[in-house]
TORDO-33102 format. One record per residue (C-alpha): residue in one letter; z, x, y; residue number from 1. Coordinates in steps of 0.05 Angstrom, whole numbers. Layout:
REM residues N
<rec><res>A</res><z>Z</z><x>X</x><y>Y</y><n>NUM</n></rec>
...
END
This chain:
REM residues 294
<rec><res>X</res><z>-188</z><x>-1146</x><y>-436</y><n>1</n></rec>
<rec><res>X</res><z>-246</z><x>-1100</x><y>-408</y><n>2</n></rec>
<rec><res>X</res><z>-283</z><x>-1069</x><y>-464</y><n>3</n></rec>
<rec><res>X</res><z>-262</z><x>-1009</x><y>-486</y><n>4</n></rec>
<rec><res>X</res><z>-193</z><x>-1011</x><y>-455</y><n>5</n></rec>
<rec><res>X</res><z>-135</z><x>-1010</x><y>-504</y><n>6</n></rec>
<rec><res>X</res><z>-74</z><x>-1042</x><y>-485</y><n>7</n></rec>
<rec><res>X</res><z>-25</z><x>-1005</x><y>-451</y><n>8</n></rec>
<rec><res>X</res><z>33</z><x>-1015</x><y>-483</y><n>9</n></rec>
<rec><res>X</res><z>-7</z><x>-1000</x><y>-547</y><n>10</n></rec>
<rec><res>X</res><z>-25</z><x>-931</x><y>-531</y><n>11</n></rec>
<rec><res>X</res><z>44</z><x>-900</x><y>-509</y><n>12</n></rec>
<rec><res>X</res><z>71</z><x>-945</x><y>-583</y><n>13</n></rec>
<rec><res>X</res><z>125</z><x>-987</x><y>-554</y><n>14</n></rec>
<rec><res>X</res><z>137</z><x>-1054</x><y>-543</y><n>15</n></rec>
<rec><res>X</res><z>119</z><x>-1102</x><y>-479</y><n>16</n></rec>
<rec><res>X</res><z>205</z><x>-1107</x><y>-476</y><n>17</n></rec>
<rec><res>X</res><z>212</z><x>-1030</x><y>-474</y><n>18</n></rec>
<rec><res>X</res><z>265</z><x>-1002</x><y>-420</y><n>19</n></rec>
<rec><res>X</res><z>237</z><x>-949</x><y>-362</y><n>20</n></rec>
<rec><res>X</res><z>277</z><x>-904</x><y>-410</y><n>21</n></rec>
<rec><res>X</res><z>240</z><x>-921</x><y>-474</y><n>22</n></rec>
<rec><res>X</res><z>181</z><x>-912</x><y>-435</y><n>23</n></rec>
<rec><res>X</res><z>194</z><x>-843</x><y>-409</y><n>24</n></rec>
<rec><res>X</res><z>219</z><x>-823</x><y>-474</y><n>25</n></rec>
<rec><res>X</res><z>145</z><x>-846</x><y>-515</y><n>26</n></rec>
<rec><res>X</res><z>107</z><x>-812</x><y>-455</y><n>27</n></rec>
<rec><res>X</res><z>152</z><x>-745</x><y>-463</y><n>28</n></rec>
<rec><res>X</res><z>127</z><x>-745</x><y>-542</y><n>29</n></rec>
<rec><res>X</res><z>56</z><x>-757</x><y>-532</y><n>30</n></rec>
<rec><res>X</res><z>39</z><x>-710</x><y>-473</y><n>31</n></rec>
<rec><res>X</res><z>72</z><x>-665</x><y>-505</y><n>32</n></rec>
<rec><res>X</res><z>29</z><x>-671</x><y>-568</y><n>33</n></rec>
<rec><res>X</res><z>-37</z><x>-687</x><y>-530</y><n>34</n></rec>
<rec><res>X</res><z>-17</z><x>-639</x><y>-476</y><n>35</n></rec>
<rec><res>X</res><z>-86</z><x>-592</x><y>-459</y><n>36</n></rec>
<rec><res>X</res><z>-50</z><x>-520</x><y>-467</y><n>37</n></rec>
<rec><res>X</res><z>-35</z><x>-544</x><y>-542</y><n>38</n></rec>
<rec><res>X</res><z>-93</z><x>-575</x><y>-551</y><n>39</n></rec>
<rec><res>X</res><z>-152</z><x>-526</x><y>-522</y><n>40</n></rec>
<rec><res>X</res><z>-221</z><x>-546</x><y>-529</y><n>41</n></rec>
<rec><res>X</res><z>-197</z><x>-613</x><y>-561</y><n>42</n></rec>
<rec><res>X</res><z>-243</z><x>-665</x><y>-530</y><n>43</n></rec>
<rec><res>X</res><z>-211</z><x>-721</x><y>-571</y><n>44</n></rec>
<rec><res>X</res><z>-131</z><x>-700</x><y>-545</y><n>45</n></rec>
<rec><res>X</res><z>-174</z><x>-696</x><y>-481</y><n>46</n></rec>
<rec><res>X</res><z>-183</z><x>-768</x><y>-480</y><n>47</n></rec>
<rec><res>X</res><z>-129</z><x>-782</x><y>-515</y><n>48</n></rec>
<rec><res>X</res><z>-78</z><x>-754</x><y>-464</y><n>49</n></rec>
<rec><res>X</res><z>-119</z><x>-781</x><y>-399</y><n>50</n></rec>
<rec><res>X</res><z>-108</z><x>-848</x><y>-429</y><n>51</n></rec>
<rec><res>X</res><z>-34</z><x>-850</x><y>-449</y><n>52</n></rec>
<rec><res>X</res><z>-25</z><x>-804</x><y>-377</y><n>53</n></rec>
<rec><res>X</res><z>-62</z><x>-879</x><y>-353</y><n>54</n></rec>
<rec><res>X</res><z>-16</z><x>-922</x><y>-388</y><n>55</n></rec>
<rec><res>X</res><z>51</z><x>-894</x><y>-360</y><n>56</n></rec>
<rec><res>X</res><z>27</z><x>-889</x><y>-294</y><n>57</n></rec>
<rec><res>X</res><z>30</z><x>-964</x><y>-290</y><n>58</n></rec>
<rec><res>X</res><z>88</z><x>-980</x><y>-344</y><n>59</n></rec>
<rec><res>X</res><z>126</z><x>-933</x><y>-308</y><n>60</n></rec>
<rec><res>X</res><z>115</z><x>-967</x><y>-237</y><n>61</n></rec>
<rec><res>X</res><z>152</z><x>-1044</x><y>-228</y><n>62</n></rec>
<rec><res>X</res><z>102</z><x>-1070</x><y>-188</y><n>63</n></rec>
<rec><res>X</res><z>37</z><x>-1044</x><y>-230</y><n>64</n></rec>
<rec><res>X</res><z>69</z><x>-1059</x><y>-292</y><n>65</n></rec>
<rec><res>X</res><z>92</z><x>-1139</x><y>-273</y><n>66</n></rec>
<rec><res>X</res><z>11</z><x>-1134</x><y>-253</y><n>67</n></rec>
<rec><res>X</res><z>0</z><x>-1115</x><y>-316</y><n>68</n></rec>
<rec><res>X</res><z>40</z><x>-1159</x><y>-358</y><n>69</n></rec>
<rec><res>X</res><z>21</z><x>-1225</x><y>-320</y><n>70</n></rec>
<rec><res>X</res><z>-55</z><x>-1209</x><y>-325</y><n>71</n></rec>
<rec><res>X</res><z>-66</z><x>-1143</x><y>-374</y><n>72</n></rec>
<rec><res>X</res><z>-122</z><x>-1112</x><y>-350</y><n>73</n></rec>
<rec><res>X</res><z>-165</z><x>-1154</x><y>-313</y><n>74</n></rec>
<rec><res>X</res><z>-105</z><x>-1155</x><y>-264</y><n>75</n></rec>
<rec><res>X</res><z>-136</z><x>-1097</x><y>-231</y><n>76</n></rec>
<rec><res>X</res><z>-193</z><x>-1085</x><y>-192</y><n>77</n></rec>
<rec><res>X</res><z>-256</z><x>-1047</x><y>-213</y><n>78</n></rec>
<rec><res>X</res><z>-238</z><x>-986</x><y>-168</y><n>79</n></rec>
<rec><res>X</res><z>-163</z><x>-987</x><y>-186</y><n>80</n></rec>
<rec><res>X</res><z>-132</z><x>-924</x><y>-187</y><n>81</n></rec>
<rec><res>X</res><z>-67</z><x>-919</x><y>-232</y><n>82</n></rec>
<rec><res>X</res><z>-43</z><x>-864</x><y>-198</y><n>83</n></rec>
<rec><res>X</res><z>-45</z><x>-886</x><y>-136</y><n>84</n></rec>
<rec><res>X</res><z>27</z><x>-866</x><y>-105</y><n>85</n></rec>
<rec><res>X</res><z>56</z><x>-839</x><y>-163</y><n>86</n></rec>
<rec><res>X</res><z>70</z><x>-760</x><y>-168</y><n>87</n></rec>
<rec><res>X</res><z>74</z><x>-736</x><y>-237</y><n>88</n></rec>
<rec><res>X</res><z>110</z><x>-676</x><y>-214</y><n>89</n></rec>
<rec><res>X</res><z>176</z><x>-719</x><y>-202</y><n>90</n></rec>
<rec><res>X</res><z>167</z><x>-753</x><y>-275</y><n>91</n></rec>
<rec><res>X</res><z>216</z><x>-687</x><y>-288</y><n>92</n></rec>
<rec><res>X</res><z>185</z><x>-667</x><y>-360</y><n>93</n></rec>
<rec><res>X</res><z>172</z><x>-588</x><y>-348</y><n>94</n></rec>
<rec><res>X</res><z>93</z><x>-600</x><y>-368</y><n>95</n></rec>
<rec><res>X</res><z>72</z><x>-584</x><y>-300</y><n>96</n></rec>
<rec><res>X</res><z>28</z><x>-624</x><y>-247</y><n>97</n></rec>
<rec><res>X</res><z>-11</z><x>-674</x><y>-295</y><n>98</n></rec>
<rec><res>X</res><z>-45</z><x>-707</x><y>-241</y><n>99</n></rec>
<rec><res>X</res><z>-72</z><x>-640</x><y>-221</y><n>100</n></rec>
<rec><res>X</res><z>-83</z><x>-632</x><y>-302</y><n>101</n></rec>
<rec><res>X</res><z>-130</z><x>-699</x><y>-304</y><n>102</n></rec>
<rec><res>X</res><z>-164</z><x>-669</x><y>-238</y><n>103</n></rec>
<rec><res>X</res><z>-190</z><x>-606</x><y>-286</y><n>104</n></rec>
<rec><res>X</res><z>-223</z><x>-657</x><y>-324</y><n>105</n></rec>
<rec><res>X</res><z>-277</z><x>-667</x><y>-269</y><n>106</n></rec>
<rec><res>X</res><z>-249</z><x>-741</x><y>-267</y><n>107</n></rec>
<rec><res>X</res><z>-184</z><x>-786</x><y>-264</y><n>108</n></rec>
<rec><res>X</res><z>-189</z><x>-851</x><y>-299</y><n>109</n></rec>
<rec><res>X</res><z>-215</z><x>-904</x><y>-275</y><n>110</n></rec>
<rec><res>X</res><z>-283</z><x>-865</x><y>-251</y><n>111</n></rec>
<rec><res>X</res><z>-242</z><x>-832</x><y>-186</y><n>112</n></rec>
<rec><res>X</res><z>-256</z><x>-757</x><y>-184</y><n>113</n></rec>
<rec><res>X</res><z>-193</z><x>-712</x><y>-154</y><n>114</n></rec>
<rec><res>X</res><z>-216</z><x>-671</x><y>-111</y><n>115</n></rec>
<rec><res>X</res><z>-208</z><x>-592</x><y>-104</y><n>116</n></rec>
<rec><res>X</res><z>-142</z><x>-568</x><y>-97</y><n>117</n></rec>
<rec><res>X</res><z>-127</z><x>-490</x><y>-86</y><n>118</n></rec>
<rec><res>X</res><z>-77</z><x>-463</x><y>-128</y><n>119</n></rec>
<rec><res>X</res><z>-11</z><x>-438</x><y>-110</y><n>120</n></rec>
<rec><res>X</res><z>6</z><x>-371</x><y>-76</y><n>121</n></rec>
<rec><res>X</res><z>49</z><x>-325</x><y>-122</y><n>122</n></rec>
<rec><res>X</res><z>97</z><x>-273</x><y>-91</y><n>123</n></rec>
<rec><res>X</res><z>122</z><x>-214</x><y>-124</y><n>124</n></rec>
<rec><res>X</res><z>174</z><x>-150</x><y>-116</y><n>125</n></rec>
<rec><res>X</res><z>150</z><x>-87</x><y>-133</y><n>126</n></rec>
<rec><res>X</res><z>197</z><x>-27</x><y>-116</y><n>127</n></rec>
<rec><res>X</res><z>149</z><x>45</x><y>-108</y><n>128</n></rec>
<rec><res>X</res><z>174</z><x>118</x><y>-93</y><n>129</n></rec>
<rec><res>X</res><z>189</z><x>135</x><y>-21</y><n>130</n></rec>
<rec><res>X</res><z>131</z><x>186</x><y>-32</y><n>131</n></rec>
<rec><res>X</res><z>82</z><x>138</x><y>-60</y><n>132</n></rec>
<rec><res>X</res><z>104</z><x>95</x><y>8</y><n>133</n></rec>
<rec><res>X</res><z>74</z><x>161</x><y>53</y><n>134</n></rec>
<rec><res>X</res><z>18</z><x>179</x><y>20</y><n>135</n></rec>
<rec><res>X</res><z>-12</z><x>111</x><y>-13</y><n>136</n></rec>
<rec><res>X</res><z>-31</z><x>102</x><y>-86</y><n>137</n></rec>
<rec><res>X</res><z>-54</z><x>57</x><y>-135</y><n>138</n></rec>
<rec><res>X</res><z>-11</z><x>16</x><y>-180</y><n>139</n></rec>
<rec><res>X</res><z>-33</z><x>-11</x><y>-244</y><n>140</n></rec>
<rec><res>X</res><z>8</z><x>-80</x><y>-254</y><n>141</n></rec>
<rec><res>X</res><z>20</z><x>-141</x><y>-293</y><n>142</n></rec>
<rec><res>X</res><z>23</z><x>-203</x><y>-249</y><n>143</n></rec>
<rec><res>X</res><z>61</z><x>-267</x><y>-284</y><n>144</n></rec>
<rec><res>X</res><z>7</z><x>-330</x><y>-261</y><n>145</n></rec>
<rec><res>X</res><z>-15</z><x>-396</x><y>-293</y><n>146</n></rec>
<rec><res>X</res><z>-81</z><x>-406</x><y>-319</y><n>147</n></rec>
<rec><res>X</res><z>-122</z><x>-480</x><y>-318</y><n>148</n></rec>
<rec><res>X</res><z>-85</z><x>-514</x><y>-359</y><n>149</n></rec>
<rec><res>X</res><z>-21</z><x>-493</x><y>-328</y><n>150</n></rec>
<rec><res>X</res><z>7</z><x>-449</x><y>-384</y><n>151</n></rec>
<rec><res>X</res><z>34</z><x>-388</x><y>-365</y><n>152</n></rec>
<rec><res>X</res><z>-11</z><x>-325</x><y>-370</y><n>153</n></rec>
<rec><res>X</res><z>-13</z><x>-242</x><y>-353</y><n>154</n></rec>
<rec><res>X</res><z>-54</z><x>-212</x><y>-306</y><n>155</n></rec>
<rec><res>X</res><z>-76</z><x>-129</x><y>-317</y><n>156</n></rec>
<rec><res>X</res><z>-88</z><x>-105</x><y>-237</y><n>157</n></rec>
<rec><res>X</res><z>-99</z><x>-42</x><y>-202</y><n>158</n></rec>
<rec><res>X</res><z>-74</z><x>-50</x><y>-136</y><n>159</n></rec>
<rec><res>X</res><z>-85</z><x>5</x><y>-82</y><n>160</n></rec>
<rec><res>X</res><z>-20</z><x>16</x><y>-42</y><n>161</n></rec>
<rec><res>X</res><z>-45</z><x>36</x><y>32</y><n>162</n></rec>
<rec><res>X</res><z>-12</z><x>99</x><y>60</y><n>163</n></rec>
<rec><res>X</res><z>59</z><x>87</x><y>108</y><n>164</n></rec>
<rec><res>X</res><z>66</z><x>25</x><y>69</y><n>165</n></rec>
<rec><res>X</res><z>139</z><x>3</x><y>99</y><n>166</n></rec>
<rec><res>X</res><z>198</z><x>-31</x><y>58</y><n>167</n></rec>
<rec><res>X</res><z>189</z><x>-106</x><y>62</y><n>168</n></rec>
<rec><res>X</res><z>105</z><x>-105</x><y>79</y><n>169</n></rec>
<rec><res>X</res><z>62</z><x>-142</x><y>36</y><n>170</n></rec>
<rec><res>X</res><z>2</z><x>-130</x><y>7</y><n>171</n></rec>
<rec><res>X</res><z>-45</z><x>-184</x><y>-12</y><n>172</n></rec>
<rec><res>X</res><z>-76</z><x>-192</x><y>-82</y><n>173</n></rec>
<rec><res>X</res><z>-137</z><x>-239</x><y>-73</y><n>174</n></rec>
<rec><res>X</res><z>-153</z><x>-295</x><y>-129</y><n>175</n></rec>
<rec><res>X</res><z>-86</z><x>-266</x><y>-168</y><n>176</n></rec>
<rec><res>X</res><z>-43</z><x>-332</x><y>-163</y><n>177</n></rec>
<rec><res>X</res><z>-43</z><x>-393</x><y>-195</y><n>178</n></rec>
<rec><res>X</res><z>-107</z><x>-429</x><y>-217</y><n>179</n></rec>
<rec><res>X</res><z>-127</z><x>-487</x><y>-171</y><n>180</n></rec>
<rec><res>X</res><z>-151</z><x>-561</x><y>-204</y><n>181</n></rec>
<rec><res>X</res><z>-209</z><x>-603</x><y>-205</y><n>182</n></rec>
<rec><res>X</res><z>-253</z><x>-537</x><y>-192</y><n>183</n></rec>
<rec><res>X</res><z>-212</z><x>-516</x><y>-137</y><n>184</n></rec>
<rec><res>X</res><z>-195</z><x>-433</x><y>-120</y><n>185</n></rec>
<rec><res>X</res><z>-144</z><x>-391</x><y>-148</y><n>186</n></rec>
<rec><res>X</res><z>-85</z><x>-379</x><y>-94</y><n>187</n></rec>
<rec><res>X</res><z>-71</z><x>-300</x><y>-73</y><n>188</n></rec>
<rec><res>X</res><z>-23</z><x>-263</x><y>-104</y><n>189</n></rec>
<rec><res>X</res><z>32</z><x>-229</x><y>-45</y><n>190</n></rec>
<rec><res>X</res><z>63</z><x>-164</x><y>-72</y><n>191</n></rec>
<rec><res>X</res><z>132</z><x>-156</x><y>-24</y><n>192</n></rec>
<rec><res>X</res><z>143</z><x>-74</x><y>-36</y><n>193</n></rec>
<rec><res>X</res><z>214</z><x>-46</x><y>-35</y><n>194</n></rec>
<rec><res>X</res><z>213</z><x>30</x><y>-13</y><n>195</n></rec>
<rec><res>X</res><z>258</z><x>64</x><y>-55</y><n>196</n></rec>
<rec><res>X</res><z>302</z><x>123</x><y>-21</y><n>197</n></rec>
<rec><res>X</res><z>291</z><x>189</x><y>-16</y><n>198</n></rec>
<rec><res>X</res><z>346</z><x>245</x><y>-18</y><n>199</n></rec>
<rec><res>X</res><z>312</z><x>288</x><y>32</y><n>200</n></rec>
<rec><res>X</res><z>261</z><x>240</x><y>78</y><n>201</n></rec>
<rec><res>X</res><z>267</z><x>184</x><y>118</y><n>202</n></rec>
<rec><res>X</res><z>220</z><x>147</x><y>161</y><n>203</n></rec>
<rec><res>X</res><z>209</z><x>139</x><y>230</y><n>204</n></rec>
<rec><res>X</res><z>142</z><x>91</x><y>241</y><n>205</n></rec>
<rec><res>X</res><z>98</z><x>144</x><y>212</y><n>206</n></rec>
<rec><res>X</res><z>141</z><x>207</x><y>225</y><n>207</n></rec>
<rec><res>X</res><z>180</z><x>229</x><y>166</y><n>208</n></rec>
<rec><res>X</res><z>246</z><x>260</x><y>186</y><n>209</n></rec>
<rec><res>X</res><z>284</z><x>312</x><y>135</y><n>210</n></rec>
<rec><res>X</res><z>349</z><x>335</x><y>159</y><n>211</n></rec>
<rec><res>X</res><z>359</z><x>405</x><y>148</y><n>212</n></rec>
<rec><res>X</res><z>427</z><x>454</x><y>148</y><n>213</n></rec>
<rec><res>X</res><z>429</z><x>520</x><y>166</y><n>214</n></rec>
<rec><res>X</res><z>488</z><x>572</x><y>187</y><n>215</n></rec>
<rec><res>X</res><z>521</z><x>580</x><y>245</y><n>216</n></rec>
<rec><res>X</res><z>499</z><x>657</x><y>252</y><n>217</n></rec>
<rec><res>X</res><z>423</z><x>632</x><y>245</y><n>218</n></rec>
<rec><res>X</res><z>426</z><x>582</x><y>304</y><n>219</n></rec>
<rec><res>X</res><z>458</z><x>629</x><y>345</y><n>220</n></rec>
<rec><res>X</res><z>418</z><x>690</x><y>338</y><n>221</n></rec>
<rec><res>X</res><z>355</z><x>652</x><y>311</y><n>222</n></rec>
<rec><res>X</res><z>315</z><x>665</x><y>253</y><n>223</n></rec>
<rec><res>X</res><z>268</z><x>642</x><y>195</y><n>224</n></rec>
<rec><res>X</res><z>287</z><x>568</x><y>159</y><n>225</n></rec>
<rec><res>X</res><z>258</z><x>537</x><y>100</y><n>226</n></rec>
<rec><res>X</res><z>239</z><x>468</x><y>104</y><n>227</n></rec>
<rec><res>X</res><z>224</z><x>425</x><y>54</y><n>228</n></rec>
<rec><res>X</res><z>167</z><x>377</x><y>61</y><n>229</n></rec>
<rec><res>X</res><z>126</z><x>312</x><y>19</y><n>230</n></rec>
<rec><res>X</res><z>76</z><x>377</x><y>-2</y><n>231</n></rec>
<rec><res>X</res><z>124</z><x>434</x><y>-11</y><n>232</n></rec>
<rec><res>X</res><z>167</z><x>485</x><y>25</y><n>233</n></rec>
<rec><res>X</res><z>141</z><x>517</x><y>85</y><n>234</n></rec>
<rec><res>X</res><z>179</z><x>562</x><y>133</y><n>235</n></rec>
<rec><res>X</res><z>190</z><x>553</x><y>213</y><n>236</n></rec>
<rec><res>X</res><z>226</z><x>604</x><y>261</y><n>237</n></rec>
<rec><res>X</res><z>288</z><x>579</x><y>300</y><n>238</n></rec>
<rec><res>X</res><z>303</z><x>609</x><y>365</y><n>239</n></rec>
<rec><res>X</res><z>369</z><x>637</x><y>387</y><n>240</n></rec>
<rec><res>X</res><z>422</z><x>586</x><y>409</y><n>241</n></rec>
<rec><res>X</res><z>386</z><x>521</x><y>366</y><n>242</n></rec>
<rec><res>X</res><z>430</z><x>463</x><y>378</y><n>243</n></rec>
<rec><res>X</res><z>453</z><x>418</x><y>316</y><n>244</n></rec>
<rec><res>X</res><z>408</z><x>355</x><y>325</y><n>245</n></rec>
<rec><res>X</res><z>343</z><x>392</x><y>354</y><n>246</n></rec>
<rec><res>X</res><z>290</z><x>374</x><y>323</y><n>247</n></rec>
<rec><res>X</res><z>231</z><x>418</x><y>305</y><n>248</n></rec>
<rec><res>X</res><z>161</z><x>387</x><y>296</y><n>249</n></rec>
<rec><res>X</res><z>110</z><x>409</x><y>230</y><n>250</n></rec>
<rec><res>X</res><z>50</z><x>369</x><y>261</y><n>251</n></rec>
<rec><res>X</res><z>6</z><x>318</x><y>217</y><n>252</n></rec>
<rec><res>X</res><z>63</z><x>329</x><y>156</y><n>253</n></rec>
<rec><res>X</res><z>77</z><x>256</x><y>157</y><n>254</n></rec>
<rec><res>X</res><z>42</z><x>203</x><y>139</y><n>255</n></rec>
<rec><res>X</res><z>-32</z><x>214</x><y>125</y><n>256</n></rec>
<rec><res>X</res><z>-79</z><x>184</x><y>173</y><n>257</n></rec>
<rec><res>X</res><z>-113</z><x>119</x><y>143</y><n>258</n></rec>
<rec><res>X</res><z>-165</z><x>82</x><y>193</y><n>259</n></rec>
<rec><res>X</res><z>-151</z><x>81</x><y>265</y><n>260</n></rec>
<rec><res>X</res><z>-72</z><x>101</x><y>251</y><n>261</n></rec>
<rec><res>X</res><z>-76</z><x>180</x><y>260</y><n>262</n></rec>
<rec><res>X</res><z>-23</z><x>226</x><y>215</y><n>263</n></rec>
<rec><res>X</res><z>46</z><x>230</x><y>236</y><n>264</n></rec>
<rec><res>X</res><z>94</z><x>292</x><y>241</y><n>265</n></rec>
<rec><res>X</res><z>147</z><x>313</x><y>201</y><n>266</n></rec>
<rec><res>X</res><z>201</z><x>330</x><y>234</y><n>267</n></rec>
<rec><res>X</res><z>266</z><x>385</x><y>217</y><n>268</n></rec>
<rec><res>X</res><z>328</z><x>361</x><y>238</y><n>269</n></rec>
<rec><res>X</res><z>382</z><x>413</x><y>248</y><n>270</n></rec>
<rec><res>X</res><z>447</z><x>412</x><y>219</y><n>271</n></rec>
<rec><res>X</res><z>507</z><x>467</x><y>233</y><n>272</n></rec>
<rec><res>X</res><z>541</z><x>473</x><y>172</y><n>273</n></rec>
<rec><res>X</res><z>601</z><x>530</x><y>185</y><n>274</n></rec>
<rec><res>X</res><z>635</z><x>568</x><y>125</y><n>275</n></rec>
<rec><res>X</res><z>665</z><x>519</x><y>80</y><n>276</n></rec>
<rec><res>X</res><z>711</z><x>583</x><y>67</y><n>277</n></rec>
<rec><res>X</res><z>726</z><x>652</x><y>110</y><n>278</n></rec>
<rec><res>X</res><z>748</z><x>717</x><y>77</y><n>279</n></rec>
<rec><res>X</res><z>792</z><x>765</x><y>125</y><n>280</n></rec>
<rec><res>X</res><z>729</z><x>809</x><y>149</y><n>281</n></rec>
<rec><res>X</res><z>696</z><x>736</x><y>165</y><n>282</n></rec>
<rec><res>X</res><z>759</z><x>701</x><y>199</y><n>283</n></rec>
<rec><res>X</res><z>768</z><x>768</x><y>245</y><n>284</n></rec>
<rec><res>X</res><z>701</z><x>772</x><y>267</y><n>285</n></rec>
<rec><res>X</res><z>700</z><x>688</x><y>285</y><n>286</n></rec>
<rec><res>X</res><z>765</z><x>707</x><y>321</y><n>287</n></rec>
<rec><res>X</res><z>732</z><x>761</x><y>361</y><n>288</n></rec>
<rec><res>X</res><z>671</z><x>713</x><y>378</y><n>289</n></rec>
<rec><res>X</res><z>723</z><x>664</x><y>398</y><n>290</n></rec>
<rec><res>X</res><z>763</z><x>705</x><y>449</y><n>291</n></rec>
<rec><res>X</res><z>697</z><x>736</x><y>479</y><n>292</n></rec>
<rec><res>X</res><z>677</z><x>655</x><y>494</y><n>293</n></rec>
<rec><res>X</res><z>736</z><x>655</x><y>539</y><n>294</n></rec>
END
């Protein structure tokens, strides 16, 4: 046997008989006892979990393991890689990617170094006010990642939400997902926002579109309507005979320029509403308007 290296059966505690089960079952105990999130900073579980990580690599692969048991050690080559082929990530324990774990060591056994690997993009829903959408803001948020070692962790981010931001756009967090191995960069974080509705507003591109009611008697004989808007009420003057569904336009009310993109409009959509209910005076002077229309 190759100084230094203990035996492999030896080091995950069962015997040379063991079943793949028995095997999986020691390995499950140890990594989670040597594992580097419960260990931190612990240069002896270090070792200690690279080397029983070793060990089932090859107990826990037929061919490498009848290697093995006909000639221990010395069976191997000097630049044998035990996890060569095997993906721990299939091994199905819920400890995460321990062949990307051995790679933030600087080194896999066996002297082979894993090289870089970027970490994982994360993707998350926020939902923002249909306001907030129009004008832009900035978000302070907590962003769910993993750190080095895997373990789950919190991010603290302020995140600025660009104006006429549409429902289903993304906006991209740099450096905010998971952490990458063997050195390797952090993946982006992808916020996915969900525009929530507005009452009054919708959108159209970057025009913002408010339906507005007024009387029968005003869009006949015209007069002064208030319109609400993202800032405020303002007031616009309808002419005589407005139609239901003409549209008046309050230039560069709608979404703030940002860039090359210049401001859109906000525009008043008319809606005739007629008397829910007519007193006498009221019904006789409708009837009179009606007979003079024929």
């Amino acid at each position: 046997m190759p100084v230094g290296k203990k035996d492999y059966y030896e080091i995950l505690g069962i015997s040379r008989s063991a079943s793949e089960k028995e095997i999986k079952a020691a390995y499950r105990k140890l990594a989670r006892k040597y594992h580097p999130d419960v260990n931190p900073g612990d240069k002896a579980a270090e070792d200690k979990f690279k080397e029983m990580a070793e060990a089932f690599a090859v107990l826990s692969d037929k061919d490498k393991r009848a290697r093995y048991d006909r000639g221990g050690h010395e069976a191997f080559g000097p630049d044998f890689d035990p996890f060569a082929g095997f993906d721990f990530r299939t091994a199905g324990f819920g400890i995460g990617d321990l062949s990307e774990i051995l790679g933030m060591f600087g080194a896999g056994l066996g002297g082979r170094r894993h090289a870089p690997r970027r970490g994982n993009d994360l993707q998350v829903e926020v939902r923002i006010p249909f306001r907030d959408a129009v004008t832009g803001t900035t978000l302070d948020l907590t962003l769910p990642r993993r750190g080095a070692g895997r373990r789950p962790t919190q991010d603290k981010v302020k995140v600025r939400i660009p104006p006429g931001i549409a429902d289903g756009d993304k906006v991209r967090v740099p450096g905010k997902g998971d952490a990458g191995a063997a050195g390797g960069p952090a993946g982006d974080a992808y916020l996915v926002i969900r525009v929530e509705p507005h009452p009054l507003f919708r959108r159209e591109g970057r025009d913002v579109v408010c339906e507005v009611p007024i009387g029968v008697t005003t869009a006949v004989l015209g007069g002064t309507l208030d319109v609400p808007t993202l800032d405020g009420r303002t007031t616009i003057n309808v002419p005589p005979g407005t139609r239901s569904g003409q549209r008046f336009r309050l230039k560069g009310r709608g979404v703030p320029a940002s860039g090359r993109a210049p401001a859109g409009d906000l525009y008043a959509l008319i809606q005739i509403h007629p008397p829910k209910k007519l007193d006498a005076r009221a019904r006789e002077l409708f009837e009179e308007l009606k007979r003079l229309e024929h």
